[in-house]
C-alpha positions in Angstrom: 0.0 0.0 0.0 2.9 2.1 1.0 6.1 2.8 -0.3 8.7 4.2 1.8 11.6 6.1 0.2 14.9 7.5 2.0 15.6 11.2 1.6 18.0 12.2 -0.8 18.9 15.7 -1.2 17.8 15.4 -4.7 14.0 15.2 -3.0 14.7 19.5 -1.6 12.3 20.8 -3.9 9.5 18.4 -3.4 9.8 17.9 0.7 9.9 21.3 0.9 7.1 21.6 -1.1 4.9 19.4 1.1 5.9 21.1 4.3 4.5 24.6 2.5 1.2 23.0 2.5 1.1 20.6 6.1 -1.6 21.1 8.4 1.4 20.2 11.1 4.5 21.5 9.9 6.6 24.8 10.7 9.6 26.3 9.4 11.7 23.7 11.6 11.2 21.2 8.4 12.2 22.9 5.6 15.5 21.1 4.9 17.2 24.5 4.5 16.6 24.5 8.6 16.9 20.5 9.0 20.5 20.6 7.2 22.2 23.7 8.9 23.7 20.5 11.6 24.0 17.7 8.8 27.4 17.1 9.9 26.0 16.4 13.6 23.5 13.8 12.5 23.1 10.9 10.0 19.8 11.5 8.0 17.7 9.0 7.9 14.8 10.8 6.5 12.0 9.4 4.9 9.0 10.4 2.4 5.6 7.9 2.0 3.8 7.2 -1.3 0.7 5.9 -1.5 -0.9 5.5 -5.2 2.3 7.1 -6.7 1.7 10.5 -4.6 3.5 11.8 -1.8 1.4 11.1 1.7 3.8 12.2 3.9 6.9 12.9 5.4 9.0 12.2 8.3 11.8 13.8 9.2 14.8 11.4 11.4 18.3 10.3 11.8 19.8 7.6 13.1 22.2 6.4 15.5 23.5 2.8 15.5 20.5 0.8 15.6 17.8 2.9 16.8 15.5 5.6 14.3 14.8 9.3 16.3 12.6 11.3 14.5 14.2 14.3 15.2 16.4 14.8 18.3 18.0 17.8 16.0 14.8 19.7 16.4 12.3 20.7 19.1 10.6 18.2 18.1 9.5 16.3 15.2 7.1 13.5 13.9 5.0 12.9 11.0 4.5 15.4 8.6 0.6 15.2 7.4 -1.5 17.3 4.8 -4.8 17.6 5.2 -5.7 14.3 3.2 -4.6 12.2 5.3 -6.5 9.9 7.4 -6.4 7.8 10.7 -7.0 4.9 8.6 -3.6 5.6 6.3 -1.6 6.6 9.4 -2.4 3.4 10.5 -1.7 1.4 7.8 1.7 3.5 7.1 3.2 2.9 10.5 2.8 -1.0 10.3 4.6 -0.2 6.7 7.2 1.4 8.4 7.8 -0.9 11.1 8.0 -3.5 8.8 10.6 -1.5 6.5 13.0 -0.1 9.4 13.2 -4.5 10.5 14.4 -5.2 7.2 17.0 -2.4 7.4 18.1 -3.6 10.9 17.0 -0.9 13.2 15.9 -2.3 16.5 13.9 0.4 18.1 12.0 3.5 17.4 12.5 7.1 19.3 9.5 9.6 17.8 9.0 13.0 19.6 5.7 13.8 17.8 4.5 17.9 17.1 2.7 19.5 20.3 -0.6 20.0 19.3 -0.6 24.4 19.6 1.6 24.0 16.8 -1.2 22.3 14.7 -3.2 24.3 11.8 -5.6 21.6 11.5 -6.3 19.0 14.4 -3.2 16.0 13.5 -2.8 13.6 16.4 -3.4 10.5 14.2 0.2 9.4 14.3 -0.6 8.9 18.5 -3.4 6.8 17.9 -1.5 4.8 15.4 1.9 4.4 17.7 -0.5 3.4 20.7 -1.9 0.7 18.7 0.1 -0.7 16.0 4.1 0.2 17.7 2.8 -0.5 21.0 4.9 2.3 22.0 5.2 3.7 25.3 5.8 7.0 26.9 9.8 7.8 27.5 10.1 11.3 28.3 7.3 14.2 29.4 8.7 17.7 29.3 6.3 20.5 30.9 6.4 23.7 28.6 4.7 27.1 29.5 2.0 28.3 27.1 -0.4 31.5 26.6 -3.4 31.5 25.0 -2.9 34.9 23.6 -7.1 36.1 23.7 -7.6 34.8 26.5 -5.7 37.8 28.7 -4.7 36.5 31.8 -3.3 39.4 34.3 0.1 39.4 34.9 1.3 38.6 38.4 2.1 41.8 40.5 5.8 41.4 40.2 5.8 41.4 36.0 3.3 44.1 36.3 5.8 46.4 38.5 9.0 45.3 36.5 7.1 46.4 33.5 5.8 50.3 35.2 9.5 50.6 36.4 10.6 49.8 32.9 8.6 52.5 31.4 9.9 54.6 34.0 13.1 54.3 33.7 12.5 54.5 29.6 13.6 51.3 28.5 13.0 50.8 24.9 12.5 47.8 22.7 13.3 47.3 19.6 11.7 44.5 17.0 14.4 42.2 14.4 18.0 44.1 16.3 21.4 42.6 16.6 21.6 38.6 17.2 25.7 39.2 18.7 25.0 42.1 21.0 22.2 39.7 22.9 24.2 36.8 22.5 26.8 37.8 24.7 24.5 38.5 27.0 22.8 35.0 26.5 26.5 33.4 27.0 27.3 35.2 29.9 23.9 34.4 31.5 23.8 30.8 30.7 27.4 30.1 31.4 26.4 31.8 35.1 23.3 30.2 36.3 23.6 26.6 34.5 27.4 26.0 33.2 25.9 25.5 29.8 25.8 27.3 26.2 23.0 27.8 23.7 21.9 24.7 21.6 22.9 26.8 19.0 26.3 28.7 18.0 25.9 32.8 17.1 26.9 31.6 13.8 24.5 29.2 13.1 21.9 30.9 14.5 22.8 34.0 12.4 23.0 31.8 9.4 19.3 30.1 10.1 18.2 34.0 10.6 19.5 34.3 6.6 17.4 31.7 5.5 14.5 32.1 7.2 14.0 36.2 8.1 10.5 36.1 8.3 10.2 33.6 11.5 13.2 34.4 13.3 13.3 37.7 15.1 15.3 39.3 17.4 14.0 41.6 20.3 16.3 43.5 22.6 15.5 46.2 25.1 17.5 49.2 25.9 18.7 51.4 28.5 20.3 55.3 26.9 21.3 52.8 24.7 22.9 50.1 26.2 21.2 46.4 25.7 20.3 45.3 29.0 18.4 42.1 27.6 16.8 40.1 24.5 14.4 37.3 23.3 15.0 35.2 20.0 11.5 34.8 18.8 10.7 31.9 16.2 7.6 32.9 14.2 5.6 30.0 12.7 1.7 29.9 11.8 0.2 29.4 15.5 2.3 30.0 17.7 5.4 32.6 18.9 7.8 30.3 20.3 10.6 32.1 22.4 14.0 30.3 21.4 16.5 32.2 23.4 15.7 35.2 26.4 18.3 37.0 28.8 19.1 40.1 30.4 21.7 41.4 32.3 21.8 42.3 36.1 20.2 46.1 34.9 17.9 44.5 32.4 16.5 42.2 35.3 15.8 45.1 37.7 15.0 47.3 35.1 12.0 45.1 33.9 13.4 44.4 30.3 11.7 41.2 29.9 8.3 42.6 30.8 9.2 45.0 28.3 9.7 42.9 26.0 6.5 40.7 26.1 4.5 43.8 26.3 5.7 44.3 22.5 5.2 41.0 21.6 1.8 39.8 23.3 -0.4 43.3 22.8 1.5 44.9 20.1 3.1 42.7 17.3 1.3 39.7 18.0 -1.5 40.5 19.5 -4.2 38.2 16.7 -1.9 35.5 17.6 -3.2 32.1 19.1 -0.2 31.3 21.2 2.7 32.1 22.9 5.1 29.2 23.7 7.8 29.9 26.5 9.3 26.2 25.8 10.0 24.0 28.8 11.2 24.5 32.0 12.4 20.9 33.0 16.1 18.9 33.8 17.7 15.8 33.8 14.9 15.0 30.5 12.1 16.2 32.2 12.8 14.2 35.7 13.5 17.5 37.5 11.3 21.1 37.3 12.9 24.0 37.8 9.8 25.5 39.4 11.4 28.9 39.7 11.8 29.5 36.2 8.5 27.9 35.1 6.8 30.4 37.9 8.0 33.0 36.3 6.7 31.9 33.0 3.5 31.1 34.6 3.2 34.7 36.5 3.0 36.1 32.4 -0.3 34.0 31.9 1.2 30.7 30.8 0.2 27.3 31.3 0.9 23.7 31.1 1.5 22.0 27.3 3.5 18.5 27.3 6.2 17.6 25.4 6.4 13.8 24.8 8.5 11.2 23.8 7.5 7.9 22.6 9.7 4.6 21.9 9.1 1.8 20.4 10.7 -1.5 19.9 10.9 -3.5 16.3 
């Protein structure tokens, strides 16, 4: 019924294609955004036929043995139009299954879409891994999201940060400089969690070339200093924020509350969502309950992100 071809970089035009039109799929997939870390990961990418037409996608890699669809990415899954069915998604993972066996994997790792992130309802592929995988539940990360028209107060302390900011006249300012923030970001990181960003200043100013319509920079000012910043990824429901941090002024001085003012009632204030990303450790075994409070104190709440695994 299916047939199940490996990605090739001959297939660009046409993958791409199929991600324009996905009632699942984000910028993230475009292979111009999947490739920028080819070197860290072998692709193992695949595209479904069914009748001779492309059904789907799925973007993945692999390591040794095992299939992770897509451990590159915030998170991956099967790509879907809006043609396809419960029915075929069933069908298609018992196809796969059955293909991955003959090419000697031994297990499946599948971090399916969060659901905000869906134009058009697609949880089919966790009906079908429930019941023909048998797959079970690996890894739960807590993220933070607002329902943008639903305009939940602020908790008292964002609300002062932000009249302090205004104030003080800290200023914002929409699409700025990626390597003034990121030294911030470095700095901060380095500090609090002896860690760097997922991604280099390099790359990310390189992923900012190709796609300069979904990835934004914010930063807020003090008489013209940067005191803080928020990478913003830009896809069809939902604001994600990538990358925020301030200095020790930009903290007192509200810079953060500044900049969500911008973002939630000014530049995206139609949107659906707002996603803050998660706030867990150790893959999701600890929550750092501070830094999801503060998330939570902007309106946010709870949206899971899950890992499934499977064995073949």
């Amino acid at each position: 019924m299916f047939e199940i071809k490996r990605y090739t970089p001959a297939d660009k035009g046409i993958w791409d294609a199929y991600v324009t039109k996905a009632r699942n799929a984000t910028f993230l997939f475009f292979r111009d955004y999947m490739d920028y870390h080819a070197d860290r990961f072998h692709d193992y990418s695949l595209l479904f036929y069914k009748d001779g037409k492309l059904h789907s996608l799925l973007p993945a890699h692999k390591t040794g043995t095992t299939l992770y669809s897509h451990f590159g990415l915030t998170y991956g899954g099967l790509i879907m139009n809006i043609h396809v069915t419960i029915a075929d998604t069933c069908a298609l993972f018992e196809a796969l299954n059955d293909y991955l066996r003959k090419a000697g994997f031994q297990k499946v790792v599948y971090r399916p879409i969060p659901w905000i992130y869906h134009i058009h309802p697609s949880e089919e592929d966790l009906y079908a891994i429930f019941w023909k995988c048998h797959a079970h539940l690996s890894l739960r990360n807590i993220g933070t999201t607002i329902f943008l028209q639903q305009h939940l107060r602020w908790r008292k302390d964002h609300l002062r940060r932000l009249r302090l900011a205004k104030t003080m006249g800290v200023t914002v300012e929409r699409d700025c400089s990626l390597p003034d923030f990121w030294q911030i970001l470095e700095e901060n990181l380095t500090e609090r969690f002896q860690a760097k960003p997922v991604h280099s200043l390099e790359e990310m100013q390189l992923l900012k070339s190709r796609f300069p319509k979904n990835i934004l920079q914010y930063n807020a000012y003090k008489d013209g200093n940067i005191i803080g910043g928020l990478t913003v990824y830009v896809t069809p429901q939902v604001i994600h924020g990538q990358y925020s941090a301030t200095n020790p002024q930009g903290k007192e001085l509200g810079a953060m509350e500044a900049i969500y003012e911008k973002l939630i009632f000014e530049d995206y204030k139609d949107y659906p969502y707002l996603d803050f990303g998660s706030s867990t450790e150790d893959k999701g075994r600890v929550l750092n309950e501070g830094l999801i409070a503060h998330k939570e104190g902007y309106g946010g709440r709870g949206v899971v992100y899950d890992t499934y695994e499977w064995e073949l």
